[in-house]
N, CA, C and O atoms as CSV, one atom per row, in Angstrom:
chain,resi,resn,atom,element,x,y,z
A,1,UNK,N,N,109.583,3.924,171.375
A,1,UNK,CA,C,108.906,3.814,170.110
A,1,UNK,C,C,107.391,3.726,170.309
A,1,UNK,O,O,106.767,4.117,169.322
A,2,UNK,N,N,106.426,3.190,171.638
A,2,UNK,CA,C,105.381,2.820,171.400
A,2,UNK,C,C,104.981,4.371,172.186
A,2,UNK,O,O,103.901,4.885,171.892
A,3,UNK,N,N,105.749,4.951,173.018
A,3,UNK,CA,C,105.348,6.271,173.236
A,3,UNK,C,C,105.096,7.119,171.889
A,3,UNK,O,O,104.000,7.596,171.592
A,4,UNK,N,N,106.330,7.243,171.076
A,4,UNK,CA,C,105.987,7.742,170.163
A,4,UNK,C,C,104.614,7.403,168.796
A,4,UNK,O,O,104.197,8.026,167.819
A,5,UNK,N,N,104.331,6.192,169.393
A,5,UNK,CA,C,102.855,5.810,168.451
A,5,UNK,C,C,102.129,6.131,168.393
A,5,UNK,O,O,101.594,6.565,167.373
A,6,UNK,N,N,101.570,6.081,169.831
A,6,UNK,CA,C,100.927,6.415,170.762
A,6,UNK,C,C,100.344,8.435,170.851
A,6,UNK,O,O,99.235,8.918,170.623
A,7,UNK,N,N,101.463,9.023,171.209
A,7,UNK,CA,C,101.278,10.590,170.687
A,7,UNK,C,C,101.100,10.514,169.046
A,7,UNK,O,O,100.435,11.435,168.572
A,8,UNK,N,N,101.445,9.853,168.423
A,8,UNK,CA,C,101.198,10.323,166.972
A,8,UNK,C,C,99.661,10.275,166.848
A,8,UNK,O,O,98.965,11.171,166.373
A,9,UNK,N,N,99.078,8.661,167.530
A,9,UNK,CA,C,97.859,8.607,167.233
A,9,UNK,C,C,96.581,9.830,167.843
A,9,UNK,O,O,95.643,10.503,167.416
A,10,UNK,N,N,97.066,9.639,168.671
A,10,UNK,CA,C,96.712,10.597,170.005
A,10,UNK,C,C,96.339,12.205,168.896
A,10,UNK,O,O,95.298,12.863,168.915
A,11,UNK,N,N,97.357,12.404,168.191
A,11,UNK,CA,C,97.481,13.853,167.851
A,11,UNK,C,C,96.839,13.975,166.645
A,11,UNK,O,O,96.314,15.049,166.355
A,12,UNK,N,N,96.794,12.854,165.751
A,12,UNK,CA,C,96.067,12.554,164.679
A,12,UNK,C,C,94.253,12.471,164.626
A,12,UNK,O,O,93.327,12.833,163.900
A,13,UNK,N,N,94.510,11.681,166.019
A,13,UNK,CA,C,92.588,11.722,166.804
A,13,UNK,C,C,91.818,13.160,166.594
A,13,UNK,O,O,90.763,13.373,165.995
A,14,UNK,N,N,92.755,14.153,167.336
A,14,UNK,CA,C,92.544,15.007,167.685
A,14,UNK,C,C,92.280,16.185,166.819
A,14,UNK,O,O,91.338,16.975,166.878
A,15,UNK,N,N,93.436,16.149,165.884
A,15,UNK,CA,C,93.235,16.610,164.864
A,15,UNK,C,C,91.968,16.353,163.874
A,15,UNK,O,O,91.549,17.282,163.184
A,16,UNK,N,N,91.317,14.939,163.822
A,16,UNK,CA,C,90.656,14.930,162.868
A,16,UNK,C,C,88.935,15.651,163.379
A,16,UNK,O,O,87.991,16.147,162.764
A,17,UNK,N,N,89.262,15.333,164.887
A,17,UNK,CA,C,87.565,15.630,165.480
A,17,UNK,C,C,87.608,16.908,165.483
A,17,UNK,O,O,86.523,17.454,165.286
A,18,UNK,N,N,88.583,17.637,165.656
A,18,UNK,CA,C,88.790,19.340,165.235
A,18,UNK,C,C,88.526,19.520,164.083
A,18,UNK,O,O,87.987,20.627,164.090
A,19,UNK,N,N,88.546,19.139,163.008
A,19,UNK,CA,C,88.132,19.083,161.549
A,19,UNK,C,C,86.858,18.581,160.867
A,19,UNK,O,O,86.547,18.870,159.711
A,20,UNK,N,N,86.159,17.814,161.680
A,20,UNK,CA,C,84.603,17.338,161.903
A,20,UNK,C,C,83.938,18.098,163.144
A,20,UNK,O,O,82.710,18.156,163.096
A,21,UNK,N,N,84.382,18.522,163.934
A,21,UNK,CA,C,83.356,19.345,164.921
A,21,UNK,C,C,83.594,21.313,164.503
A,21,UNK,O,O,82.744,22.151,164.802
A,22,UNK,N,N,84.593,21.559,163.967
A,22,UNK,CA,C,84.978,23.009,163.679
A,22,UNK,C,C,84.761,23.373,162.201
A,22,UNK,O,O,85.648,23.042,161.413
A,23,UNK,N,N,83.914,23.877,161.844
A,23,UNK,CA,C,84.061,24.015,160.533
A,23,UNK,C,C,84.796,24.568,159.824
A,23,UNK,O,O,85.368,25.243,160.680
A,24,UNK,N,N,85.303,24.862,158.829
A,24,UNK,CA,C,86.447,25.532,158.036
A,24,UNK,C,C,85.652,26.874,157.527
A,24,UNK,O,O,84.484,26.761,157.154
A,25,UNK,N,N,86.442,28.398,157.518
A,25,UNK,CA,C,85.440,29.374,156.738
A,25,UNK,C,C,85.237,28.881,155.306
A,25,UNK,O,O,86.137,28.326,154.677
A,26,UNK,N,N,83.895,29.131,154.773
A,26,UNK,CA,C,83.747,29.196,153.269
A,26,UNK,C,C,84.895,29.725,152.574
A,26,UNK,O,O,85.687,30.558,153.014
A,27,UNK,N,N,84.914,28.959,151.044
A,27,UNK,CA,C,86.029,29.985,150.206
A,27,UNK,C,C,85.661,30.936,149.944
A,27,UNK,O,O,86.569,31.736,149.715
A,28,UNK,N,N,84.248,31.492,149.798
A,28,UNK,CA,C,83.596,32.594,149.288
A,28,UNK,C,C,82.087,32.805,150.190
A,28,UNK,O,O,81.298,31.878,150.371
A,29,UNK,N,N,81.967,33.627,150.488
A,29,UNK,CA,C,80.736,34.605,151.124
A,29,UNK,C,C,79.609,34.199,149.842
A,29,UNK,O,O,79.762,34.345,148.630
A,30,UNK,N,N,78.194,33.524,150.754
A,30,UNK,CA,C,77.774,32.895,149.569
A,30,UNK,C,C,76.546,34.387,149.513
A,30,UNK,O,O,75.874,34.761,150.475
A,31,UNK,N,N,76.545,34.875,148.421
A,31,UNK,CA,C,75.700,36.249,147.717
A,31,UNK,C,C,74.561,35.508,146.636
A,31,UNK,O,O,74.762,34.609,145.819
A,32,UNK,N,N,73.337,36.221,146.951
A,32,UNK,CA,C,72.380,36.008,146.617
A,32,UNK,C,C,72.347,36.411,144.820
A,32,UNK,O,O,72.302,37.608,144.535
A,33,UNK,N,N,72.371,35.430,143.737
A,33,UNK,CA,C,72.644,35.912,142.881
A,33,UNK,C,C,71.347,35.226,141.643
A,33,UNK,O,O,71.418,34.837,140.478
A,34,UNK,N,N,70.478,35.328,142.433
A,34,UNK,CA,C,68.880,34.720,141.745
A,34,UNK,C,C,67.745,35.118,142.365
A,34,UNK,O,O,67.439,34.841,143.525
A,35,UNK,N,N,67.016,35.873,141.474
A,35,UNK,CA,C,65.994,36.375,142.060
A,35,UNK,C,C,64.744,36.321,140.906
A,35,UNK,O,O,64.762,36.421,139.679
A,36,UNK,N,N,63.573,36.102,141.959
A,36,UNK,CA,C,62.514,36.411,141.134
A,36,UNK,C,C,61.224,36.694,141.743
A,36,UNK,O,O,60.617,35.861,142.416
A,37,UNK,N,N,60.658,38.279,141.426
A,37,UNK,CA,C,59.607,38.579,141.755
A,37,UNK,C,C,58.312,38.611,140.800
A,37,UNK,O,O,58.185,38.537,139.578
A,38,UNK,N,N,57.208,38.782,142.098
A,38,UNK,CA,C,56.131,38.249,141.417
A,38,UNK,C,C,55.317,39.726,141.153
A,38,UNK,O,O,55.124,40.515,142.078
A,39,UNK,N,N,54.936,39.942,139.970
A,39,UNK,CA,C,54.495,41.450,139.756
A,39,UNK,C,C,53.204,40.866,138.824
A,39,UNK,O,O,52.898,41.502,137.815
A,40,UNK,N,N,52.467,39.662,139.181
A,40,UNK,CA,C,50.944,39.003,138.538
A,40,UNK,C,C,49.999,38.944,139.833
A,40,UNK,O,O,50.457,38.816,140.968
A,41,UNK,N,N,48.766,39.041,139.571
A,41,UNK,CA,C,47.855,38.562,140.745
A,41,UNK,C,C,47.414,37.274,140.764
A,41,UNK,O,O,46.209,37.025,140.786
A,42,UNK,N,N,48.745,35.923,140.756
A,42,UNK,CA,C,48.925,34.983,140.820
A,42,UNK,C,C,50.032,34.570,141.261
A,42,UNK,O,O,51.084,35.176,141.057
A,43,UNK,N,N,49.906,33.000,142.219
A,43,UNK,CA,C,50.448,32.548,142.472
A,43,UNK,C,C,51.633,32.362,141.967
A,43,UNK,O,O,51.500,32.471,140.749
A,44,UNK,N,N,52.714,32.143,142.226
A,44,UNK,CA,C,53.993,31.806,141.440
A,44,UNK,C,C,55.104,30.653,141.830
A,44,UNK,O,O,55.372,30.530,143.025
A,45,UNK,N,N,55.539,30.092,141.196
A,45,UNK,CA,C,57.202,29.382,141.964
A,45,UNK,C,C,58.387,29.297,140.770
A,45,UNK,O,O,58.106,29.760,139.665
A,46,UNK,N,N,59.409,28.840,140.948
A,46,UNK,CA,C,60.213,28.676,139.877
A,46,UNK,C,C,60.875,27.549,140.450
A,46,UNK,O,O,61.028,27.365,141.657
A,47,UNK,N,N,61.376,26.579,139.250
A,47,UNK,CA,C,62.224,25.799,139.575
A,47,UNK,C,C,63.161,25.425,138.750
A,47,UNK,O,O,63.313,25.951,137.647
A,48,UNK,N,N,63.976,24.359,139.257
A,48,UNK,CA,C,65.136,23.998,138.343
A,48,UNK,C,C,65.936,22.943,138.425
A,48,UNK,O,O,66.785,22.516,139.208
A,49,UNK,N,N,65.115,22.412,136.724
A,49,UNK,CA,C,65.115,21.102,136.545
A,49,UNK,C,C,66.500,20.591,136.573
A,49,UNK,O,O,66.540,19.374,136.754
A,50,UNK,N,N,68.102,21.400,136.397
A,50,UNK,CA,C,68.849,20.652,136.224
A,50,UNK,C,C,69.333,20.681,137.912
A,50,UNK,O,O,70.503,21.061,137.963
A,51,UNK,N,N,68.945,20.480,138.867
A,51,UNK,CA,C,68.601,20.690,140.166
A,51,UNK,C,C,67.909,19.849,140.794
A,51,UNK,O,O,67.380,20.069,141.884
A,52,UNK,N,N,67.850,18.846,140.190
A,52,UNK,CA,C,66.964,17.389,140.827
A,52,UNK,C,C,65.532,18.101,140.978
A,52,UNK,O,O,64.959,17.444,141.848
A,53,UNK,N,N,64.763,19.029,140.589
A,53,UNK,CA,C,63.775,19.739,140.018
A,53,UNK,C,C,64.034,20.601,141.108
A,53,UNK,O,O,63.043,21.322,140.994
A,54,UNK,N,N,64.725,21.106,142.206
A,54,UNK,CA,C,64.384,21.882,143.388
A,54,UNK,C,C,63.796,23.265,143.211
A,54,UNK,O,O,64.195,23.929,142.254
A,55,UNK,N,N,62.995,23.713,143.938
A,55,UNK,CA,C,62.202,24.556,143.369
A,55,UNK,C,C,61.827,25.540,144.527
A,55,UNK,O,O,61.742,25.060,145.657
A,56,UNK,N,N,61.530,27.242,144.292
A,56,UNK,CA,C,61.139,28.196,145.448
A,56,UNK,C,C,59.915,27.572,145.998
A,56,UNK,O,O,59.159,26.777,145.438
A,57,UNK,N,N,59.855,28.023,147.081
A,57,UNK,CA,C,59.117,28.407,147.560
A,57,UNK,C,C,58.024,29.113,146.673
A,57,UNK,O,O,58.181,29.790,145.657
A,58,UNK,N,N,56.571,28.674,147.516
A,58,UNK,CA,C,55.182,29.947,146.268
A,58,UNK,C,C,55.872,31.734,146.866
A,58,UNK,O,O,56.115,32.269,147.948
A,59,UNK,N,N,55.945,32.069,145.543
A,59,UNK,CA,C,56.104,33.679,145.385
A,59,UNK,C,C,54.587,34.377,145.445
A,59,UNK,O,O,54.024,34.481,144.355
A,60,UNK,N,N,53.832,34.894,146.697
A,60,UNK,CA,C,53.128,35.368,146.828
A,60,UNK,C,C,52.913,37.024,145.884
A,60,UNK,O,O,53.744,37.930,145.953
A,61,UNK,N,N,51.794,37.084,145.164
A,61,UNK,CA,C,51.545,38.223,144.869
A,61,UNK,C,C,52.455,39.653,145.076
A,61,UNK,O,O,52.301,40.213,146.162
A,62,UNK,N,N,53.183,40.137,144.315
A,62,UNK,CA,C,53.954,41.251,145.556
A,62,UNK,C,C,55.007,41.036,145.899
A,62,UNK,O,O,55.672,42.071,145.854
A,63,UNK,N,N,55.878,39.716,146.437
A,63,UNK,CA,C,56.702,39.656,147.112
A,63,UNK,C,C,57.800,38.991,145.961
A,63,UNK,O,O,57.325,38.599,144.895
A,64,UNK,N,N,59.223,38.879,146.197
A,64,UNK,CA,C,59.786,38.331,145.727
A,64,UNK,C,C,60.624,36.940,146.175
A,64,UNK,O,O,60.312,36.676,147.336
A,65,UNK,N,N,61.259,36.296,145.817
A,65,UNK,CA,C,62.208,35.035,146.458
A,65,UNK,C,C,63.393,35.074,145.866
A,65,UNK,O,O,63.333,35.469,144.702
A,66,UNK,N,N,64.663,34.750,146.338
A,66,UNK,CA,C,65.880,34.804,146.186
A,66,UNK,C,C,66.827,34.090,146.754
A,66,UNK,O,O,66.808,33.730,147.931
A,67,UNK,N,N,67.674,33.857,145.973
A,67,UNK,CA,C,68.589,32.445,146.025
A,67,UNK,C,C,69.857,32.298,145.515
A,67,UNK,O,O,70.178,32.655,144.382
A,68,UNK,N,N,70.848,31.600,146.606
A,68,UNK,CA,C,72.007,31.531,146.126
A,68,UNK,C,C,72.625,30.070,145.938
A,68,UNK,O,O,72.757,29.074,146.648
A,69,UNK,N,N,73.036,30.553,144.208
A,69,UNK,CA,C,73.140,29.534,143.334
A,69,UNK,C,C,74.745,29.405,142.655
A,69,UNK,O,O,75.505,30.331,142.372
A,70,UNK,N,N,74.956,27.976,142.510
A,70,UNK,CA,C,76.629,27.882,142.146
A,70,UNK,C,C,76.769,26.857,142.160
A,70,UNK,O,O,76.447,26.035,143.017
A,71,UNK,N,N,77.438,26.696,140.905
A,71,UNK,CA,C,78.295,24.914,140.387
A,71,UNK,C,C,77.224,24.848,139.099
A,71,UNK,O,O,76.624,23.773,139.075
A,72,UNK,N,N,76.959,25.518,138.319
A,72,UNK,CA,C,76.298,25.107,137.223
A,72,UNK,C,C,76.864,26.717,136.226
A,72,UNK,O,O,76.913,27.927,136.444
A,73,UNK,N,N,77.217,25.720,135.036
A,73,UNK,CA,C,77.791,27.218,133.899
A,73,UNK,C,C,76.547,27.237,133.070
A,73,UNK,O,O,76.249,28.397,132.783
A,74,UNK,N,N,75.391,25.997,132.397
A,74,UNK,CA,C,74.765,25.859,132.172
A,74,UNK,C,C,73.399,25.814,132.983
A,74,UNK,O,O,73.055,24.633,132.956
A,75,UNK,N,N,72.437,26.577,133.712
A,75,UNK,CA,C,71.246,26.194,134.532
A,75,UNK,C,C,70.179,26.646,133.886
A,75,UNK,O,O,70.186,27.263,132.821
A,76,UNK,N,N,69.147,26.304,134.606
A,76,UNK,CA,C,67.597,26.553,133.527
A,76,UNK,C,C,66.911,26.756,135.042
A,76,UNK,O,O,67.051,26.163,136.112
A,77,UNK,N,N,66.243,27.692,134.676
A,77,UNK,CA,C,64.896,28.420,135.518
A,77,UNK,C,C,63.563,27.734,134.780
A,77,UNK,O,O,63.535,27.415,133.591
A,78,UNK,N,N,62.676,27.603,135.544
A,78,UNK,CA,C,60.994,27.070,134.857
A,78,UNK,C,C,60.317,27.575,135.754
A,78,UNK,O,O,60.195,27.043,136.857
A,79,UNK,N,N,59.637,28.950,135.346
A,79,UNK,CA,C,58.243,29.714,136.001
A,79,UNK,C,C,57.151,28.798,135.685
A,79,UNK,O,O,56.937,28.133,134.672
A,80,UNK,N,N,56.235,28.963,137.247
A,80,UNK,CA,C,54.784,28.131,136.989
A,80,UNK,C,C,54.117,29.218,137.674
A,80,UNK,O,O,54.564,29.914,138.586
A,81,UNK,N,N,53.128,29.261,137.181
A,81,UNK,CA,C,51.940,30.287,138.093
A,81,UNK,C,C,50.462,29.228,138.049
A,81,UNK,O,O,50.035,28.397,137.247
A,82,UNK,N,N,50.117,29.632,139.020
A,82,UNK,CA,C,48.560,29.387,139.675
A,82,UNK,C,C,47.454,29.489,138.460
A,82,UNK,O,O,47.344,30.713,138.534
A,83,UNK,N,N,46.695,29.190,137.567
A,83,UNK,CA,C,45.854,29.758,137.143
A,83,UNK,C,C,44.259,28.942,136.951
A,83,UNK,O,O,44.259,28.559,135.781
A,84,UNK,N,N,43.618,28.743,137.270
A,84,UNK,CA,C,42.298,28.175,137.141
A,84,UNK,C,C,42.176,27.148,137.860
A,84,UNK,O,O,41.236,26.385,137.635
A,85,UNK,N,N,43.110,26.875,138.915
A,85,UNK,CA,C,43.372,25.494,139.445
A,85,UNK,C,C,44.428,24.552,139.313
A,85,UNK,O,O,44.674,23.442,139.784
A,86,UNK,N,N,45.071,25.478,138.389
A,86,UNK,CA,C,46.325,24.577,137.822
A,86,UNK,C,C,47.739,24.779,137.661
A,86,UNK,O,O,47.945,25.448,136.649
A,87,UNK,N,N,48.744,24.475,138.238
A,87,UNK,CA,C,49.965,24.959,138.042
A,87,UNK,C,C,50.625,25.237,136.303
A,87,UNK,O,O,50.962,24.140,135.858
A,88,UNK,N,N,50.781,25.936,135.668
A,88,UNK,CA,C,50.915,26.417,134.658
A,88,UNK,C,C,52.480,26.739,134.233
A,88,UNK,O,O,52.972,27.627,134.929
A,89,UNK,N,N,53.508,26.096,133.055
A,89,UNK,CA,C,54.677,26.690,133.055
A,89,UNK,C,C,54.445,27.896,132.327
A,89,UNK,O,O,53.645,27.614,131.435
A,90,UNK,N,N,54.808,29.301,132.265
A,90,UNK,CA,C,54.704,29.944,131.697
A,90,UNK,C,C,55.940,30.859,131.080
A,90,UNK,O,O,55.874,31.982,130.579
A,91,UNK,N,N,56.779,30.234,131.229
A,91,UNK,CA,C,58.568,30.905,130.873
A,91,UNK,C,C,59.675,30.030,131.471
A,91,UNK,O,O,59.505,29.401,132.516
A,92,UNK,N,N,60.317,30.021,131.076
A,92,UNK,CA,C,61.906,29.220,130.833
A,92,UNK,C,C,63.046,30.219,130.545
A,92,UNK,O,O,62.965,31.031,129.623
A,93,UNK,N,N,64.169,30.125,131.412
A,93,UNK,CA,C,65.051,30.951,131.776
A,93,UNK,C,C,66.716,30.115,131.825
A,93,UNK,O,O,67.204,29.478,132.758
A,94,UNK,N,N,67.151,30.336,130.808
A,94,UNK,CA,C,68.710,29.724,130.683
A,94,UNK,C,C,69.620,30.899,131.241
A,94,UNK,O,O,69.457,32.087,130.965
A,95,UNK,N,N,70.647,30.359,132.106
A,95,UNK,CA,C,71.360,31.503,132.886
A,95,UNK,C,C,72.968,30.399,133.410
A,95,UNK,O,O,73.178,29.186,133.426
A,96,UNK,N,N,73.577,31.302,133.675
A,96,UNK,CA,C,74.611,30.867,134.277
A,96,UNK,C,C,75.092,31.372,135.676
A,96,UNK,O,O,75.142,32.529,136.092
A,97,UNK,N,N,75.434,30.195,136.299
A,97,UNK,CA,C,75.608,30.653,138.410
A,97,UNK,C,C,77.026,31.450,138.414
A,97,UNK,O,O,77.403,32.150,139.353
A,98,UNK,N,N,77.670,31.254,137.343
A,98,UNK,CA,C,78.891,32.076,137.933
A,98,UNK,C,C,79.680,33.451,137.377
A,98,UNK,O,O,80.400,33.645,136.398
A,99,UNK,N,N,79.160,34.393,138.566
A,99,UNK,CA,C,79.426,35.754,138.162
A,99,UNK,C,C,78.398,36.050,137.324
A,99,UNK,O,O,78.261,35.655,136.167
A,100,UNK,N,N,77.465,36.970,138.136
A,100,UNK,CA,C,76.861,37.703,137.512
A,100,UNK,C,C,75.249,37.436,138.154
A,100,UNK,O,O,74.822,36.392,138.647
A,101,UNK,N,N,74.753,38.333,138.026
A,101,UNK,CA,C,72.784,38.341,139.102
A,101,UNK,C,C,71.914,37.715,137.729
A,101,UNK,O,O,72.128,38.022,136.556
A,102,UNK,N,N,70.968,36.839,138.194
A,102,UNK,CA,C,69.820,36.783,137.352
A,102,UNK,C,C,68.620,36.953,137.876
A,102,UNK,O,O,68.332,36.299,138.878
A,103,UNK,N,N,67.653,37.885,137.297
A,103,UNK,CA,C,66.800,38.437,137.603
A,103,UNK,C,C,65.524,37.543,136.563
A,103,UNK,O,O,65.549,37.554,135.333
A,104,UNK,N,N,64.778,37.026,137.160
A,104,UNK,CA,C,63.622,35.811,136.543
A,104,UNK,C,C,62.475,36.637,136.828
A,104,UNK,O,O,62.125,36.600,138.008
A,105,UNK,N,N,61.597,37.591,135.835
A,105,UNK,CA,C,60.202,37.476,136.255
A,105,UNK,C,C,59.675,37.408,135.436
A,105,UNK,O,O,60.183,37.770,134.375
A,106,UNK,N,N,57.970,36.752,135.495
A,106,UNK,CA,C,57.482,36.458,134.699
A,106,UNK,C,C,56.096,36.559,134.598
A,106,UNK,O,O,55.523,36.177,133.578
């Protein structure tokens, strides 16, 4: 009986550090389904407030930023641009993360 404890624990150990050191595949291939380029000769970022405010990276002149987003049916985008010294909101963007691309420019 204490053999058999013994392997149970043994196999249970083992099992669990295989499950904390190995990761499991994703359920889904995570796809870039937020984007927003900057087509102003200003600075740019976007963020999102229902997101603990997390926010891009500055969108340089030209370039765009893109992001993959999920677990919200309800989300909000908030464009700011650069202008006189001052970060500026200049558009607000209601969208949903699941199924389907959102394209933010502003």
């Amino acid at each position: 009986m204490l053999t058999h404890i013994k392997s149970t624990l043994g196999v249970t150990a083992a099992g669990l550090l295989a499950a904390v050191l190995i990761p499991a595949p994703a359920a889904h291939a995570s796809t870039i389904n937020f984007r927003s380029c900057n087509h102003t000769g200003y600075q740019e970022f976007v963020q999102f407030p229902y997101r603990s405010g997390w926010s891009s990276t500055v969108i340089a002149p030209g370039t765009c930023w893109s992001a993959s987003l999920s677990g919200r049916t309800n989300d909000e985008a908030v464009g700011y641009r650069y202008v006189n010294g001052h970060w500026l909101a200049v558009a607000t963007r209601y969208f949903n993360d699941y199924g389907g691309f959102t394209e933010f420019d502003f």
